[in-house]
C-alpha positions as CSV (number, residue, x, y, z in Angstrom):
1,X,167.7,91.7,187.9
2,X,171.3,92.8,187.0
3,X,173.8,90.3,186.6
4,X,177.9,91.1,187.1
5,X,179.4,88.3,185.2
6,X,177.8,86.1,182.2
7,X,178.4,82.4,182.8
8,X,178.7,79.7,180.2
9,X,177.5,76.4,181.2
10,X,179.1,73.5,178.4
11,X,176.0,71.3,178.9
12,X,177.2,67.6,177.9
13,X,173.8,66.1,176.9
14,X,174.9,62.4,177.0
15,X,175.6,63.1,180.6
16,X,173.4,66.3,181.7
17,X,174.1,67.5,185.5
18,X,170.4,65.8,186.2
19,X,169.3,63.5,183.6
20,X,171.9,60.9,182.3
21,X,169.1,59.5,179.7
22,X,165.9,59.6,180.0
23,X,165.2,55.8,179.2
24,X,167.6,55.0,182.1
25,X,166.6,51.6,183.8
26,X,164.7,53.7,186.4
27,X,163.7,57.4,186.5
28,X,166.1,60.1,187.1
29,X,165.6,62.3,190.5
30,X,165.6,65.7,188.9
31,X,166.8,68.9,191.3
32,X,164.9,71.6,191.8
33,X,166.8,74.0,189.8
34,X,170.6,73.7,188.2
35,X,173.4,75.1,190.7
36,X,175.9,75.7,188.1
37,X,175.3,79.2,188.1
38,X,175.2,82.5,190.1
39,X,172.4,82.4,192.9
40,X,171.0,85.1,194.6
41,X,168.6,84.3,197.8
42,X,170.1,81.0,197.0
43,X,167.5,80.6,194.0
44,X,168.9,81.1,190.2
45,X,166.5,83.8,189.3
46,X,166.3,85.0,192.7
47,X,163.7,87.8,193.3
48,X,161.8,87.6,189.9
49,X,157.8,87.8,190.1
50,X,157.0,84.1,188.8
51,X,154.2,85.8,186.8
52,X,156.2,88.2,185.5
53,X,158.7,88.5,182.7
54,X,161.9,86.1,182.8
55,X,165.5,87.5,184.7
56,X,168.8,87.7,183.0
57,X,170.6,84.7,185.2
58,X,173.4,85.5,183.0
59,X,174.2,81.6,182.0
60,X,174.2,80.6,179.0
61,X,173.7,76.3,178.5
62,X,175.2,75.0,175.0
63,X,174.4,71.8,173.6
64,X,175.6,69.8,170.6
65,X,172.8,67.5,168.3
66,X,173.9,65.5,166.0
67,X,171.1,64.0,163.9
68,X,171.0,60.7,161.7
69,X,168.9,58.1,160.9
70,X,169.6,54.1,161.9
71,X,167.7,51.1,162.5
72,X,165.7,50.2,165.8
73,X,163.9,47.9,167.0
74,X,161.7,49.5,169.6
75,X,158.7,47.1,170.2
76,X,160.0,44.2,167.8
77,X,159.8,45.4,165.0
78,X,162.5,47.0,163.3
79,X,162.5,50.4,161.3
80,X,164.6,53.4,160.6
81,X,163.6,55.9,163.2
82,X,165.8,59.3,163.7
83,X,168.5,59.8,166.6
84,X,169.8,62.8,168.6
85,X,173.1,61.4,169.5
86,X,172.5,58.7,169.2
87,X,169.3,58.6,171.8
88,X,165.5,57.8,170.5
89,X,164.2,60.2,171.7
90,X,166.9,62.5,171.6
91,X,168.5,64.0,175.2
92,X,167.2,66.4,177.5
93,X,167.6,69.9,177.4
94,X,167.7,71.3,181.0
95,X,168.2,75.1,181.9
96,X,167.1,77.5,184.5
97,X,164.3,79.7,183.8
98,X,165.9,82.9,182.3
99,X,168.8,80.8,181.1
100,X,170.2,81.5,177.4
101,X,170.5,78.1,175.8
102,X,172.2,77.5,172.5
103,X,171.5,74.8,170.3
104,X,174.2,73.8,167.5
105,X,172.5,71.0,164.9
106,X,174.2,69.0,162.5
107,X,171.8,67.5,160.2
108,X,174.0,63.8,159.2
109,X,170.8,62.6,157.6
110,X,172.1,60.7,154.3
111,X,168.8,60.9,152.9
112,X,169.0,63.3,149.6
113,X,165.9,65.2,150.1
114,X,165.5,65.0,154.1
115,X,166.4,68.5,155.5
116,X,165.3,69.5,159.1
117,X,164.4,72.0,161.4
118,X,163.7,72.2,165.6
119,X,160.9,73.6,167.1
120,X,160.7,74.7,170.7
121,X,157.2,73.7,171.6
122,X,155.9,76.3,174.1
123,X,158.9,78.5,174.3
124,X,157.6,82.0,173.1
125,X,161.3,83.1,171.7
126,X,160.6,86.8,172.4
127,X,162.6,88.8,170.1
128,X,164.4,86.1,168.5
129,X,161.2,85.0,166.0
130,X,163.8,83.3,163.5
131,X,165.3,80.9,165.6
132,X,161.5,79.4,166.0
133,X,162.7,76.8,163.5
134,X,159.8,76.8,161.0
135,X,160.9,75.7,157.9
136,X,159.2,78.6,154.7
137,X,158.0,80.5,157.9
138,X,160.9,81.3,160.3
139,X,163.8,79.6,158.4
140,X,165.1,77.3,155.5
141,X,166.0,73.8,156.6
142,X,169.0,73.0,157.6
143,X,170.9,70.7,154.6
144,X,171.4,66.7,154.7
145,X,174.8,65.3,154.8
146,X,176.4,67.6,157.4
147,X,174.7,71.4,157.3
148,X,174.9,73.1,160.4
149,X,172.8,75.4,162.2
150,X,172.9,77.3,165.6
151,X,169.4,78.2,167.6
152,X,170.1,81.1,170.7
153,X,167.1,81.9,172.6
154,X,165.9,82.4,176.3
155,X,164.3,79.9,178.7
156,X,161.9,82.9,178.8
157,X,159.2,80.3,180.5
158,X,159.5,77.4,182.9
159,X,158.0,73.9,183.7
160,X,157.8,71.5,180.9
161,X,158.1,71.8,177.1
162,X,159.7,69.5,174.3
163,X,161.4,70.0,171.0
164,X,160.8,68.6,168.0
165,X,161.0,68.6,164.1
166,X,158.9,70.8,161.9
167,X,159.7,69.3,158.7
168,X,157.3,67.7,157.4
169,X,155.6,64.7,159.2
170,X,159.3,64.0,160.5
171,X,159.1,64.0,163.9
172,X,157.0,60.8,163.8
173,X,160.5,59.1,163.0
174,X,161.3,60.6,166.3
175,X,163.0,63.5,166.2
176,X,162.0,64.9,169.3
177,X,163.0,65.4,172.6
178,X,162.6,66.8,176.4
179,X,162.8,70.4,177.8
180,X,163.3,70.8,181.6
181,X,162.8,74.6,182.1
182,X,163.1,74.6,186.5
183,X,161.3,77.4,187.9
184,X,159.1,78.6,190.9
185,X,156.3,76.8,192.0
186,X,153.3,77.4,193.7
187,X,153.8,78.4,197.4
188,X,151.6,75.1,198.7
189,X,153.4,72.9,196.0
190,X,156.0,71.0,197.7
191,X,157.6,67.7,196.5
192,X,160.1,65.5,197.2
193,X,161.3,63.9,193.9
194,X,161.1,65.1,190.6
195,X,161.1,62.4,188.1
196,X,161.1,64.1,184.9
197,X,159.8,64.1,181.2
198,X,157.1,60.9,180.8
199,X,156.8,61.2,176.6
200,X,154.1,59.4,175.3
201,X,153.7,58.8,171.6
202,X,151.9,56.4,169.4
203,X,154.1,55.2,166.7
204,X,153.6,53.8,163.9
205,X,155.8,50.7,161.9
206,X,156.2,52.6,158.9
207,X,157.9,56.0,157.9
208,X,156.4,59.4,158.2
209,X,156.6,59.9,153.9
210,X,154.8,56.4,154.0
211,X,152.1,57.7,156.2
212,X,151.4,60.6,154.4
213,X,151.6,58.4,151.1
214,X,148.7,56.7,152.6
215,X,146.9,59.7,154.0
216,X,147.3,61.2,150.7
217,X,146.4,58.7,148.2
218,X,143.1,58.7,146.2
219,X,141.3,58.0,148.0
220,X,142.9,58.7,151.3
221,X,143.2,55.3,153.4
222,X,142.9,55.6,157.0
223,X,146.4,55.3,159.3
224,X,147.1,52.4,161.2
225,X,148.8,53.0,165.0
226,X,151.1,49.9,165.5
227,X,152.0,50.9,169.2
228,X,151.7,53.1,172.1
229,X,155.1,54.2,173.8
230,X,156.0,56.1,177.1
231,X,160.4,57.1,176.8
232,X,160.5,55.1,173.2
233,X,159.8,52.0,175.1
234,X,157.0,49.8,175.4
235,X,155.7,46.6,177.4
236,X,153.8,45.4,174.1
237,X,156.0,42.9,171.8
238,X,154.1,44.1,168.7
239,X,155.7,42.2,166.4
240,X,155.4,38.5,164.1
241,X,158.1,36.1,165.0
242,X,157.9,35.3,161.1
243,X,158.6,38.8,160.0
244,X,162.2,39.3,158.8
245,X,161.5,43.2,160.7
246,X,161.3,41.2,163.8
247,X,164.3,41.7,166.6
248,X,163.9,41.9,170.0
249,X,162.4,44.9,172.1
250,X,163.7,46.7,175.0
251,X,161.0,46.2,177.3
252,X,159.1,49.4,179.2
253,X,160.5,51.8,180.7
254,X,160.8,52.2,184.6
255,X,159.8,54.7,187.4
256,X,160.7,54.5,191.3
257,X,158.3,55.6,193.7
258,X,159.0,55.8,197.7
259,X,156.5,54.9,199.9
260,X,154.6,58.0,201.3
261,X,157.0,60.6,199.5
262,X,155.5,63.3,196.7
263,X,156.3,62.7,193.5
264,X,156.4,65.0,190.1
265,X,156.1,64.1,186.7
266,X,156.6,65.8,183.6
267,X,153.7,64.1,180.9
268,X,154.3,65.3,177.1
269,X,151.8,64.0,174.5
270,X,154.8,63.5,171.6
271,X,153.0,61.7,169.3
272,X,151.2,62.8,165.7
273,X,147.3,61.2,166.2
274,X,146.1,60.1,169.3
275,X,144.3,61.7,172.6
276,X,145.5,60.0,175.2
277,X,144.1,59.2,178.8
278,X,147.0,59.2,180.8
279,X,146.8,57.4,185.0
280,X,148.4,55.3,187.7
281,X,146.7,52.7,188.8
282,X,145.6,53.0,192.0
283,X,146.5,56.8,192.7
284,X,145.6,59.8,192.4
285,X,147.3,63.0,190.4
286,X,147.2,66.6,191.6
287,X,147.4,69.3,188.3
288,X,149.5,71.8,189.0
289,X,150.9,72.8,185.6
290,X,149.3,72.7,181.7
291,X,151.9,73.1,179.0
292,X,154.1,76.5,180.9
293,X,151.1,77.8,182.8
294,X,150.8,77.1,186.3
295,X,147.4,76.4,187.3
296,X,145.3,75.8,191.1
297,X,145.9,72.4,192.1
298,X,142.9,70.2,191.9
299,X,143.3,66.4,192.1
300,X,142.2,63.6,189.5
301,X,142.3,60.4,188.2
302,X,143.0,60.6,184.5
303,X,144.8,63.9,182.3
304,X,143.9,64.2,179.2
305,X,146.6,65.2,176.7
306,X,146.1,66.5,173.1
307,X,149.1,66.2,170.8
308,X,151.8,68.7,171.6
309,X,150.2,69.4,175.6
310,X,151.7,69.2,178.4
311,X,150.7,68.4,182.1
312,X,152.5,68.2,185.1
313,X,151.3,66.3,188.7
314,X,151.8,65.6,191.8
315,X,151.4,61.6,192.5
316,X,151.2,60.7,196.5
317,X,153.0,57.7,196.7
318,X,150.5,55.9,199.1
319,X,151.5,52.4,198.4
320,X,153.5,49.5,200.4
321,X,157.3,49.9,200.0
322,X,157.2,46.2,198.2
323,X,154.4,47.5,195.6
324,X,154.8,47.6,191.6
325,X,151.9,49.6,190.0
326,X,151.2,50.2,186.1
327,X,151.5,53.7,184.8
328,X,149.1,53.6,181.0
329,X,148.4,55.6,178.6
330,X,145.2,54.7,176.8
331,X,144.8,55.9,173.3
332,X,141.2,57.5,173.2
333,X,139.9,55.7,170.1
334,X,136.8,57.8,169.7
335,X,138.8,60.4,168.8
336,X,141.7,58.4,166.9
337,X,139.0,57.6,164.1
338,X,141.0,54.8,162.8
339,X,142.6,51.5,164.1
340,X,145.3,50.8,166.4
341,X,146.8,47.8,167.3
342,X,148.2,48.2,170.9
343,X,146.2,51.4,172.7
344,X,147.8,51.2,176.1
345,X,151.3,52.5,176.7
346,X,152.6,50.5,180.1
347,X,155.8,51.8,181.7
348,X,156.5,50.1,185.0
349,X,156.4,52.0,188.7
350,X,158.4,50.0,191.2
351,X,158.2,51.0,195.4
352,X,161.7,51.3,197.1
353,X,161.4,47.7,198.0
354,X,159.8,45.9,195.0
355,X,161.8,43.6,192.8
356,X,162.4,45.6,189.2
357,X,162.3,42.2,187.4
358,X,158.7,41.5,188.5
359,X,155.5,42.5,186.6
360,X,152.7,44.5,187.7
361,X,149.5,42.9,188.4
362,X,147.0,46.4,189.0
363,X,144.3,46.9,187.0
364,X,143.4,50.1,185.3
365,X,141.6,53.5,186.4
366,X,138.1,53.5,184.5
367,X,137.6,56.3,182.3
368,X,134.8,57.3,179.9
369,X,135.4,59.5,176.0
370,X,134.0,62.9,176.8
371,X,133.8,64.4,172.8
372,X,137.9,64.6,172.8
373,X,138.1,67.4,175.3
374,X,140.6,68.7,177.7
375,X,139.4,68.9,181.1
376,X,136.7,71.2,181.7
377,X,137.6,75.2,181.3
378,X,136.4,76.1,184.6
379,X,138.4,73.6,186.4
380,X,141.7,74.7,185.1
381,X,142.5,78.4,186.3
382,X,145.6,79.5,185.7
383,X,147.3,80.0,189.2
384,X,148.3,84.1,188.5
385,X,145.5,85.9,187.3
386,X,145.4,87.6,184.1
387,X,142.2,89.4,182.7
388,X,141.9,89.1,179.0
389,X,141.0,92.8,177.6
390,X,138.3,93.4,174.9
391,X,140.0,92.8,171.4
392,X,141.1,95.1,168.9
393,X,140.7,92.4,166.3
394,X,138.2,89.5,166.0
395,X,138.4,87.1,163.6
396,X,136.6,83.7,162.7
397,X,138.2,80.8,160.8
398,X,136.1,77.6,159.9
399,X,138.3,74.6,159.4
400,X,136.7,72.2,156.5
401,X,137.9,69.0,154.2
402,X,138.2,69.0,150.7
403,X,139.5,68.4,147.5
404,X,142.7,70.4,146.3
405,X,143.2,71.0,142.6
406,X,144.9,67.7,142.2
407,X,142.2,65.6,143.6
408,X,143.6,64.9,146.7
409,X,141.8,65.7,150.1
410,X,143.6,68.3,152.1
411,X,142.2,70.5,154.9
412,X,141.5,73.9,154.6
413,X,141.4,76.8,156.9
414,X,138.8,79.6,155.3
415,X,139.1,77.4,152.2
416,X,142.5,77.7,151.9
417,X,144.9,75.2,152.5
418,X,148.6,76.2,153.2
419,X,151.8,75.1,151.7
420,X,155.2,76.3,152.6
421,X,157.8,77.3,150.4
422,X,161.0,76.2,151.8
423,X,163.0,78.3,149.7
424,X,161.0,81.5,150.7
425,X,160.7,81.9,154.3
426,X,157.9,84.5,155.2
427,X,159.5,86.4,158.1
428,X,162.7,87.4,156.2
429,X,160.1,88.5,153.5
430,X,158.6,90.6,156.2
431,X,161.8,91.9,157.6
432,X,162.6,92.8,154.1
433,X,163.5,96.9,154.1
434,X,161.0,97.0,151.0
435,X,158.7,94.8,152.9
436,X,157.0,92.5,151.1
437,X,153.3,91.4,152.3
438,X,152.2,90.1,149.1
439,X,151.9,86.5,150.1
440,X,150.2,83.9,147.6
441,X,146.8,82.5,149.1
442,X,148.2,79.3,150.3
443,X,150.6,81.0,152.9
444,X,147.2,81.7,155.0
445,X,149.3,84.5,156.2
446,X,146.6,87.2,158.6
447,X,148.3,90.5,159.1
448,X,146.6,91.6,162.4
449,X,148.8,94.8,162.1
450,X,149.9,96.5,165.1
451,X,146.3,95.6,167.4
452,X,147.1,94.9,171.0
453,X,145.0,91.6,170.9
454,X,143.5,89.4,168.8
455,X,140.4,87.5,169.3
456,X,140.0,84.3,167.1
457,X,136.6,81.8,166.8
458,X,137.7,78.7,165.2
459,X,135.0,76.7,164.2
460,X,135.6,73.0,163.3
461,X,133.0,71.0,160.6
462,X,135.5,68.0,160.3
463,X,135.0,65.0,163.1
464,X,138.1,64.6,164.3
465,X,139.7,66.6,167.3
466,X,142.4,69.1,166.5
467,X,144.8,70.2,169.4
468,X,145.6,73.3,168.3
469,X,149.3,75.2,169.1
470,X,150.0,78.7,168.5
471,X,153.4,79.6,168.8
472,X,155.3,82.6,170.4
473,X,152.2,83.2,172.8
474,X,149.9,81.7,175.6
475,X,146.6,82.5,174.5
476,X,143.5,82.4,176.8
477,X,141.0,79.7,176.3
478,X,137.7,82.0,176.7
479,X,134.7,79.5,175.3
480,X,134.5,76.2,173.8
481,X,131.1,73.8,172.8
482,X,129.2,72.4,169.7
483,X,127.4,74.7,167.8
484,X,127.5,78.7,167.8
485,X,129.6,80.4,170.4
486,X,127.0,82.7,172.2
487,X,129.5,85.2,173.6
488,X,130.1,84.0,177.2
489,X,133.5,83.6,178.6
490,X,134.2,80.9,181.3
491,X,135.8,82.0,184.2
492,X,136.0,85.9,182.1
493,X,138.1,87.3,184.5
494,X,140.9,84.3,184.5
495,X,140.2,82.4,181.9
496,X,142.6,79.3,181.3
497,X,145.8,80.3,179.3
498,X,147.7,77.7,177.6
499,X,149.3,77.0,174.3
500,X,147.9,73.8,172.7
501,X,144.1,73.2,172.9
502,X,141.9,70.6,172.0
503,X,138.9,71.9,169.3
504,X,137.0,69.1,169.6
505,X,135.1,67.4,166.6
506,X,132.4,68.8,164.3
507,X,130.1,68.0,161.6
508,X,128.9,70.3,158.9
509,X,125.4,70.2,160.7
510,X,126.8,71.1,164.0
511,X,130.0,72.7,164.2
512,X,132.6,72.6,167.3
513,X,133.9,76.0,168.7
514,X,136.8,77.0,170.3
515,X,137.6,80.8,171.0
516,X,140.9,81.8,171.8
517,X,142.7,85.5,172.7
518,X,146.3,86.3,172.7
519,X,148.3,89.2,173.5
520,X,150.5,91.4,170.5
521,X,153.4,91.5,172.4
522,X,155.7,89.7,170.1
523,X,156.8,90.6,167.0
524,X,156.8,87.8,164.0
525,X,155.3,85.6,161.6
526,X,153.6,82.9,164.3
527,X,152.4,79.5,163.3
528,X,148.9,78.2,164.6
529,X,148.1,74.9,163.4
530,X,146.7,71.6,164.5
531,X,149.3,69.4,165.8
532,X,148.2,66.2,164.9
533,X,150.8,65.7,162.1
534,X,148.7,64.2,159.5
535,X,146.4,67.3,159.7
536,X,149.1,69.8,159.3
537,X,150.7,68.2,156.6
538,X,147.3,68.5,154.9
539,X,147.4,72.2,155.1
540,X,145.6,72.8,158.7
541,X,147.9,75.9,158.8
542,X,147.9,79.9,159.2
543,X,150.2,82.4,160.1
544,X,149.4,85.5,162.5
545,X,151.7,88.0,161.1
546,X,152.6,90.7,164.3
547,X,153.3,93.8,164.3
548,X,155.2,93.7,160.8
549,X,156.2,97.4,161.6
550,X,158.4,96.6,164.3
551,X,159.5,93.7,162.2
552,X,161.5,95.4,159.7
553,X,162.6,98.4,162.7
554,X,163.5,96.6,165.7
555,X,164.7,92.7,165.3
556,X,168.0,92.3,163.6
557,X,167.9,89.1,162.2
558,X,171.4,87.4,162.7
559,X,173.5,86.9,158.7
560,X,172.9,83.1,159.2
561,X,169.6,83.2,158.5
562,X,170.5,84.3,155.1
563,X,173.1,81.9,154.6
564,X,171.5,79.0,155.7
565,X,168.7,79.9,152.8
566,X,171.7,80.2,150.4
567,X,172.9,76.9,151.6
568,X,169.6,75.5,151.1
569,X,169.0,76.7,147.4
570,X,172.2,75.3,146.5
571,X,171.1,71.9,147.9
572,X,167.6,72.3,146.2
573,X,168.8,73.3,143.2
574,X,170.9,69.8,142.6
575,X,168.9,67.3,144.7
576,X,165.2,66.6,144.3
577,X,163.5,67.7,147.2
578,X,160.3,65.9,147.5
579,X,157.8,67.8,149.5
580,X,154.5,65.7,149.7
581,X,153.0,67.8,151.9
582,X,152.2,71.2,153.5
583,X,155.9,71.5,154.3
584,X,155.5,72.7,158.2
């Protein structure tokens, strides 16, 4: 699609055209696309194919962050969590699908060795690799005490994502936030309010470095979850009156239903452990969406959502206009493998006619552990068909524990376990004109060359679930099970696509599988990892190097990436930078 005229949009994210804040006393009513812009067939990307590649709308959307740490209390107890202007968690970004959107991020954390970095979760950031905000993969971090950095890359998918930190553990402080990409939808998907992002996250009392302290110490102790929160907030006062941490909490967070109207909502798993069981009491959900990939409806009564996935439904508001319901989110403790003291995140649905000061009374939706999987492959099919060809390039990676060279248990992925150097990203090594490709072994860098696909069987010994994310790609969930993959494909000629999966837990008797394909089609240096946060800060980390040729020919990497490394060496070079971990 040709566009005449380029429009800017200044995007004021303390007061967005559709979401004010998201922990607003009730939910927001999100449109069904953003208006501000050029239309054509009165739709912002007007006649594109909605399995297709995104239009040029022509709109650019800019938004300011400001980042810094203070002092919250958000279910009693009080700790030093991380802000995006001030909001926990931060603002909303909201853009049409094929919008530019430009992210300017001022890093006012007065810690002396806390530098960051935002990740798009989802967004493939086809040929813009750098701005993927990796730090040692994509980019050095951007500087405490006021460095600046700019991200510019297309809403080049639509539905729901989220950003967040990939520095360190960090964004278990919570820096993190929404992304409302508004697109097509399915020609039998109608609705009549959307109520945006429902973040759930456990959380815990202490830091992120304190957690990995603990995960790291000899020998490792397990992590304790203090809470379970849907928008930051919570319905649990988790704290003891006696405790000089103590202040008081906000309360949950509230939704508005009408009676007998369709609703949408927008669930992100944002936390760093837990598999949650997400449901409304006393209704049914209709899937219409995982992570940016439409899918055939079909209804149920609990989602399942992996850290880092993403699932978006239809709720039928069949309820009595003076009704007030729970919406939970259970913490699936099979698969946490450690303690928690509040599992269920409450947030509050009022009817049109109930009284917001009242308390539910409903009682839950039963559900049952199923080994710490998603729900099953042949039930999610993606909505637009696409046939996964036979790979150029198969490989298999078995994930195990173990001890590193200090002593310390780490996790290793074809027993190596990676570490970032945040002085030495890997793509601008790549881009390099005398291209460098001599990585050490802890980069876990696979250079699958210039192969139109790739084919990867991950096979998991350690009994624990692992939602794993690739980045820059949807990949095609063909097989997953316990034991040996016997070469069947479920559903082989449209298999799911997503970009977070849950492996589920192994043994070394009795390995889990999971076998998943993506297309080459995007040159960089791409991330796959587990997303719980503990685990990738323990090294449960490659890289998928792409088409390096095209790499060093055809992406001009902006000046800034350069600069911000230079700003970043000076920084390192006179504060200690204390990285306990992987790095990414």
């Amino acid at each position: 699609m040709v566009r005449l005229l380029k429009f800017v949009v200044l995007t004021t994210v303390t007061a967005s055209s559709a979401i004010k804040a998201v922990s607003a006393l009730l939910s927001p009513n999100l449109p069904k696309f953003l208006t501000d812009g050029p239309l054509e067939d009165g739709l912002p990307w007007g006649k594109a194919n909605p399995a297709g590649d995104p239009p040029n709308t022509g709109v650019t959307r800019h938004y300011h962050f400001t980042i810094r740490r203070e002092f919250k209390s958000l279910d009693g107890f009080n700790k030093s969590v991380i802000l995006i202007n001030d909001q926990f968690p931060g603002p909303a970004i909201e853009a049409n699908w094929g919008d530019m959107i430009e992210v300017t991020v001022v890093n006012n954390i007065d810690s002396q060795d806390e530098g960051v970095t935002l990740h798009w979760h989802g967004t493939t950031l086809r040929k813009t690799p750098w701005y993927d905000g990796v730090p040692g993969v994509s980019q050095c971090p951007i500087a405490p005490l006021g460095g600046r950095f700019t991200y510019t890359f297309q809403a080049d998918q639509y539905g729901t994502g989220w950003y967040h930190s990939h520095y360190s553990a960090q964004y278990d402080d919570g820096l993190y936030g929404p992304m409302v990409i508004y697109g097509p939808v399915q020609p039998e998907i109608s609705y009549d309010f959307d109520l945006g992002p429902v973040m759930i996250s456990d959380y815990f009392h202490m830091s992120y470095y304190e957690a990995l302290e603990i995960s790291f110490a000899k020998p490792p102790q397990p992590l304790h979850v203090d809470n379970n929160l849907i928008n930051g907030k919570t319905a649990f006062y988790n704290c003891n009156s006696t405790e000089t941490h103590c202040l008081p909490a906000p309360g949950p967070a509230k939704f508005q239903f009408h009676s007998g109207k369709l609703h949408r909502l927008r669930l992100i798993n944002t936390g760093s452990l837990a598999n949650q069981k997400f449901s409304i009491d006393n209704h049914d959900m209709t899937v219409i969406a995982n992570d940016y990939v439409p899918v055939k409806p079909y209804k149920t009564k609990v989602v399942t959502l992996g850290a880092g996935q993403r699932t978006d439904v239809i709720v039928n508001a069949t309820g009595s206009p003076t009704d007030a319901v729970w919406m939970r989110s259970d913490i699936d403790m099979v698969c946490l493998q450690t303690n928690a003291t509040i599992q269920t995140a409450l947030a509050a649905i009022y009817y049109e006619s109930a009284n917001i000061s009242s308390v539910p009374r409903t009682k839950r939706t039963a559900w049952e552990s199923n080994n710490c999987r998603n729900d099953p492959l042949n039930q999610t099919v993606p909505y637009y068909q696409l046939t996964p060809p036979e790979p150029e390039t198969v490989q298999t990676v078995t994930v195990t524990v173990g001890y590193n060279e200090t002593g310390f248990v780490v996790m290793f992925m074809d027993n190596s376990s990676f570490r970032a150097d945040y002085n030495d990203p890997v793509l601008l090594d790549v881009s390099n004109p005398r291209g460098n490709f001599s990585f050490p072994r802890e980069r876990n860098a696979y250079n699958f060359g210039s192969n139109s696909s790739v084919r990867l069987i991950l096979n998991n010994t350690y009994a624990t679930v692992h939602p794993m994310h690739l980045h820059g790609h949807n990949f095609w969930v063909l097989a997953e099970g316990l034991g040996s993959w016997d070469g069947k494909i479920t559903n082989p000629s449209n298999p799911l696509r997503r970009d977070t999966h849950n492996l589920q837990p192994g043994t070394s008797n009795q390995s889990s599988y999971v076998v998943l394909q993506w297309t080459q089609d995007n040159p960089g240096i791409w991330p796959f990892h587990c997303h719980m946060s503990v685990h990738s800060s323990a090294g449960m980390f490659m890289l998928s190097i792409e088409h390096p040729e095209l790499i060093k020919t055809d992406l001009q990497i902006p000046m800034i990436m350069a600069q911000t490394c230079r700003d970043w060496d000076f920084f390192s070079s006179t504060s200690f930078v204390d990285q306990i971990d992987s790095g990414a």
